[in-house]
N, C-alpha and C positions, 0 to 999 in steps of 0.2 A: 581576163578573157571571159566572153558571155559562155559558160559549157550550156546554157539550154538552149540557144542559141545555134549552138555549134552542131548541137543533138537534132536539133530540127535539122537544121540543113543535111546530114547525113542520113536521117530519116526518107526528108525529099529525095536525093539521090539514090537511097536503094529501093524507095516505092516503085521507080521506073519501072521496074520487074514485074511487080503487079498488085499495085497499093500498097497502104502503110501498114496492112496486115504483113505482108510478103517481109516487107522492108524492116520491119519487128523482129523475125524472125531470123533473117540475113544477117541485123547484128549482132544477135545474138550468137550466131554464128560463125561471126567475124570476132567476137569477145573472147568466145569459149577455145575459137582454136591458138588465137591468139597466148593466150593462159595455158596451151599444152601440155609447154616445159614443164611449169608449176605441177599440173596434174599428174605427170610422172614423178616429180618430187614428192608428191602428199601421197601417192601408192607405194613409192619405193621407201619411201619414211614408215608406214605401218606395217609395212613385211621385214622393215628392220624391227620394227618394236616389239613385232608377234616374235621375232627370234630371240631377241633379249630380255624377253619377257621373265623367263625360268631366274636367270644370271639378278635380273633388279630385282626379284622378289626375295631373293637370297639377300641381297643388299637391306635391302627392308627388313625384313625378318631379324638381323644380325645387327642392325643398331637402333632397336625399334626403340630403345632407352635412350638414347642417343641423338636427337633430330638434328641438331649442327653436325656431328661427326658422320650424319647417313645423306643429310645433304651434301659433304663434300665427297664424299665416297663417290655419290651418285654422278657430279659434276665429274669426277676424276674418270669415272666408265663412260660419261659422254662423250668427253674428251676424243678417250682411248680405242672409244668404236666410231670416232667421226658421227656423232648422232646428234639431232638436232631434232626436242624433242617438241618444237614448236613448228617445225618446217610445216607438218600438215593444216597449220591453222591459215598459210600465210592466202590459199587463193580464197578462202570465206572471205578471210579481210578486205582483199582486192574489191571482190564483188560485191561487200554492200555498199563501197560508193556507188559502183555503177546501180545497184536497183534505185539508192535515193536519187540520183541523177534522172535514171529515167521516170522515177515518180513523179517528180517536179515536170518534169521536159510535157508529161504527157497530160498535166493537171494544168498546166500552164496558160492562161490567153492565147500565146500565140498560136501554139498546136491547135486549142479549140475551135480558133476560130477559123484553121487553116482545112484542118482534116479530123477535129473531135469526132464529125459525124459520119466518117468511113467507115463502112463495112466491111468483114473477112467472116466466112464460111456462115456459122450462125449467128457470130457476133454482130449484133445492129448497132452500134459505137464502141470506137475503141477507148472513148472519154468516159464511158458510162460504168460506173461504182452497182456493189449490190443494191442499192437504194438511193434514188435521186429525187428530186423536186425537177422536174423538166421545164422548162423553160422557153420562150420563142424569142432570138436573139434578132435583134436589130429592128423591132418593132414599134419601139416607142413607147412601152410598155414594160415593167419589170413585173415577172413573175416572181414574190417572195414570200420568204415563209416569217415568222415571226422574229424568230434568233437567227436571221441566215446575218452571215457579213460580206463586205464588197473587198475589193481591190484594182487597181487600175491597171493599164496595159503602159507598155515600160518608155512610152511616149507620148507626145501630144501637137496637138496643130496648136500656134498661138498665134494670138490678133494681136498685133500694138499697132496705139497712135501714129499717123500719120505714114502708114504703110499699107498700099494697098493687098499686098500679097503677105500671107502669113509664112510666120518659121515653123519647117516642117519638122518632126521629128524630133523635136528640143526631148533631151530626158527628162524622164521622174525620177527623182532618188525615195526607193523604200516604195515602192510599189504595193506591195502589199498592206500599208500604213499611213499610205496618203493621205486617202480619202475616208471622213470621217462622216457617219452620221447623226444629224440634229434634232434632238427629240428624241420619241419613242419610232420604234418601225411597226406602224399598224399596217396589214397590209387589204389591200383595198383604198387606201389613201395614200397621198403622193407621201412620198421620200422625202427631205432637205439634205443635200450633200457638200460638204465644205471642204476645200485642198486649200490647203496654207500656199503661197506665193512661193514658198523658200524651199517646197518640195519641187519646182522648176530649177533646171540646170541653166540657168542665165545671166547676164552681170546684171549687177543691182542697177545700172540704169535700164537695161530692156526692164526689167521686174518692174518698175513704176508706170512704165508704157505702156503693161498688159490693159486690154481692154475684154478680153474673154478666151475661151479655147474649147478645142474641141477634143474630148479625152474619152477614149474608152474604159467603161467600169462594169466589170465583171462580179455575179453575186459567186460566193465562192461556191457555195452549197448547190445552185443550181448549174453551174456554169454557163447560164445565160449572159449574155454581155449584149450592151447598147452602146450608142455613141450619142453621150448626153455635151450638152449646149453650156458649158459655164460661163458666166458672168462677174465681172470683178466686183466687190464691193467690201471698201475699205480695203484692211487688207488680206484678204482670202478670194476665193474663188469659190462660187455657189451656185447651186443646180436644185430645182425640184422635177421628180420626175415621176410621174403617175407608177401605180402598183396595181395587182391584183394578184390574187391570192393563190398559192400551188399546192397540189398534192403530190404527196410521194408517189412515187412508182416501184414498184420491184421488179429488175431485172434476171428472168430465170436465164438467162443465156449469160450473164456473170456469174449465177449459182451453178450453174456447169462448167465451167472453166474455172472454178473454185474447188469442185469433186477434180476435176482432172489435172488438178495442181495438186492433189493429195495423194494421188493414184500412182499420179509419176514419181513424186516424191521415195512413195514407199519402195514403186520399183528400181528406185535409185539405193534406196540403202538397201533391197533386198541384194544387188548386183555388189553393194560391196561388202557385204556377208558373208556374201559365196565365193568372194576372194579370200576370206578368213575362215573358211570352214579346217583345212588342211594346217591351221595354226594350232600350234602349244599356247592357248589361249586359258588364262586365271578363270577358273569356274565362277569366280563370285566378281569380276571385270568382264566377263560374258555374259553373265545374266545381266549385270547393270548397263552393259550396250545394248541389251536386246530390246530392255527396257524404252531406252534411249528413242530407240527407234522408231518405239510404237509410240512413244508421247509425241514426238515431235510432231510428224505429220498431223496429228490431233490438235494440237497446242497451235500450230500455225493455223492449218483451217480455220478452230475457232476466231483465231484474231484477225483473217481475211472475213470473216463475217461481220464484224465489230467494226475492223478500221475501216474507209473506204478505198478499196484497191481502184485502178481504172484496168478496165477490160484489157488495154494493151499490154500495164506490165505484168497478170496475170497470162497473157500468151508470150512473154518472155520466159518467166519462170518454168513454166511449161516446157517452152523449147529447149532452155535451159537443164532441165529433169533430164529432158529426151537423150541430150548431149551427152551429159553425165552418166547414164546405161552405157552407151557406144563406148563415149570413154574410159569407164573401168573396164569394160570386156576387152579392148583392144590394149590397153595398157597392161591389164593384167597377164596376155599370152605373152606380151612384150617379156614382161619380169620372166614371168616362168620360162621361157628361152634362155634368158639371159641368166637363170638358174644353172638351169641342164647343161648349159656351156661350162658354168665352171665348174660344175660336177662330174663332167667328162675329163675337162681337164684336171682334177684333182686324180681320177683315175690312170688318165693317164701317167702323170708324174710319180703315182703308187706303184705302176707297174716299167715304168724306166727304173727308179730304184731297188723294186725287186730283180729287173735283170742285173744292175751293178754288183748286188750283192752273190747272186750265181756267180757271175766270173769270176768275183775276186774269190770264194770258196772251190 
C-alpha cells in the first residue's frame, strides 16, 4: 500500500472544509482523538507511578548491592500492582510514524505539485522549509544550486515503437535514485540526466521498444519540478535540461511557526506538571524532569532550525501541542473523579464496618 498516497487523498478530502491548512489540522484531530484511549493510559500510568514511587525507592535503596536480586524484586511489584512501566511510552511511539509519514506525504512530488503552494493564515506554503532555494516549476528551466540533487515522480508517459499512443503511468521503482546526474552540476549550464531502462516497471520486450518518455524530476532542495523530454540512447534514457542559478530564501513565517511549536510545546509539559504537582514526587527525579522539560523544547527548536521541516508538518505539531493541553486538563479531572469515587467508597466501607462493629458490642 502507497501510505503517501493514501495521505494525500485524505488530505484532499478534509481540505473540503477550507484548504489543506484546515485539512492538516482536521487530522490531526482525527489522530489525537483517535489515540484517546492511549492518552488515558499514559496519564493513568504516571499517577500510578507518582504513587509507587515511595514503595520503588524502597526497593532500590534495599538491594542497591544487588542489581539481579532488585531487578526481580522490581518485576515482582509490577506484577503485583498491575503496572506497566512502559505503558506511557506507547503513544510517542505510535506518533512518530505518523510525523515521518507526514513528513514524506508533505516533501513529496505529488503534494508539491498538487497544493505545495497553499496558503493558511500567514503561512505562504505549506511545502516551504526555514530555508529554501525557490524555484519556478514547469518552465523549462531548472533553478539549481550547486549540490542540490533530483528525483523523479513515481511515474512516467512512455513512447514505444510502432504505437501511436503512449503507456500512461508505467511506474519507477526507487524514485528517489533514478535519475542520476552526468558530469559536474554547474548551474547556469544545462544538466545531463540519465535513468537506467530497468528503473521502468515493464517487460523486457516493451523495454527494448522504448523510444523516449516523458518524466517529471523534481530538485529536492528546491522543490521545483519540470516535465523533462527523455530520449533513448543505448541503454538508458537521457535528458539535458537548461539551469540557472538560485538563491536562498528565508522564510520568517516558518520561523514563527517554529517559536510556536516551542511555546505549545512547553505549555504542553507545563499542563502535565501540574497534574504532578500534588504527587510524592523523588526530589532528585523532580529536579531531573524539570530539567527534562526545559531542554527539550530547546533541543527540538534548535534541530527545527537545522533540519528542514515543511511548514505543514510544523502546523501539525502545533495542533498537535494544542491537543495535548486539552487533553491532560480533561483527562486529568477524569482521574481525579475517578479518585474521589473510591475514596468515598473506601469511606464508606470504613463506616459500614464501623457500624458492624457497634452492634456486635
Amino acid at each position: 500500500m502507497d501510505f503517501t498516497t493514501l495521505t494525500i487523498d485524505i488530505l484532499k478530502t478534509l481540505s473540503i472544509v477550507g484548504g489543506y491548512g484546515i485539512g492538516i489540522i482536521l487530522l490531526t484531530i482525527i489522530i489525537r482523538a483517535a489515540m484517546w484511549p492511549l492518552g488515558v493510559s499514559q496519564q493513568r500510568s504516571m499517577r500510578t507511578m507518582q504513587l509507587l514511587q515511595p514503595k520503588m525507592k524502597a526497593i532500590q535503596e534495599r538491594y542497591k548491592s544487588d542489581p539481579q536480586k532488585m531487578q526481580q524484586k522490581m518485576m515482582e511489584f509490577y506484577k503485583e500492582h498491575k503496572f506497566n512501566p512502559m505503558a506511557g511510552c506507547f503513544p510517542l511511539l505510535i506518533q512518530m510514524p505518523i510525523f515521518i509519514l507526514l513528513y514524506s506525504t508533505l516533501m513529496s512530488p505529488q503534494f508539491i505539485q498538487m497544493a505545495g503552494d497553499s496558503q493558511f493564515l500567514f503561512i505562504k506554503r505549506l511545502d516551504a522549509t526555514l530555508k529554501t532555494t525557490a524555484g519556478v516549476s514547469k518552465d523549462g528551466v531548472l533553478g539549481v544550486g550547486q549540490y542540490d540533487t533530483f528525483m523523479t515522480g513515481k511515474t512516467a508517459k512512455v513512447f514505444l515503437q510502432g504505437l501511436e499512443e503512449p503507456l500512461l503511468n508505467v511506474k519507477i521503482e526507487k524514485p528517489t535514485k533514478a535519475v542520476e546526474v552526468q558530469g559536474d552540476l554547474i548551474p547556469g549550464e544545462p544538466v545531463d540526466f540519465k535513468i537506467s531502462l530497468d528503473n521502468l516497471n515493464l517487460k523486457f520486450s516493451q523495454l527494448d521498444q522504448i523510444e523516449k518518455a516523458e518524466i517529471d524530476v523534481m530538485d529536492v532542495q528546491s522543490k521545483e519540478t519540470e516535465i523533462i523530454n527523455f530520449v533513448r540512447k543505448d541503454g538508458i534514457l537521457v535528458a539535458s535540461v537548461p539551469t540557472n542559478k538560485v538563491e536562498t530564501s528565508f522564510h520568517w513565517d516558518v520561523l514563527a511557526l517554529i517559536v510556536l511549536f516551542a511555546i505549545t510545546m512547553v505549555l504542553s509539559q507545563k499542563a502535565m506538571m501540574a497534574m504532578n504537582k500534588n504527587s510524592q514526587q523523588d526530589p532528585a527525579q523532580a529536579a531531573m524532569q524539570k530539567s527534562m522539560n526545559t531542554f527539550m523544547p530547546i533541543m527540538l527548536t534548535f534541530t527545527f532550525v537545522i533540519i528542514p521541516i515543511p511548514a505543514g508538518v510544523l502546523l501539525y505539531l502545533i495542533a498537535s501541542n494544542c491537543f495535548q493541553v486539552l487533553q491532560t486538563i480533561v483527562i486529568n479531572k477524569q482521574l481525579e473523579a475517578e479518585d474521589a469515587k473510591k475514596e468515598s467508597k473506601i469511606d464508606d466501607d470504613v463506616i459500614a464496618d464501623a457500624k458492624r462493629i457497634q452492634e456486635k458490642g
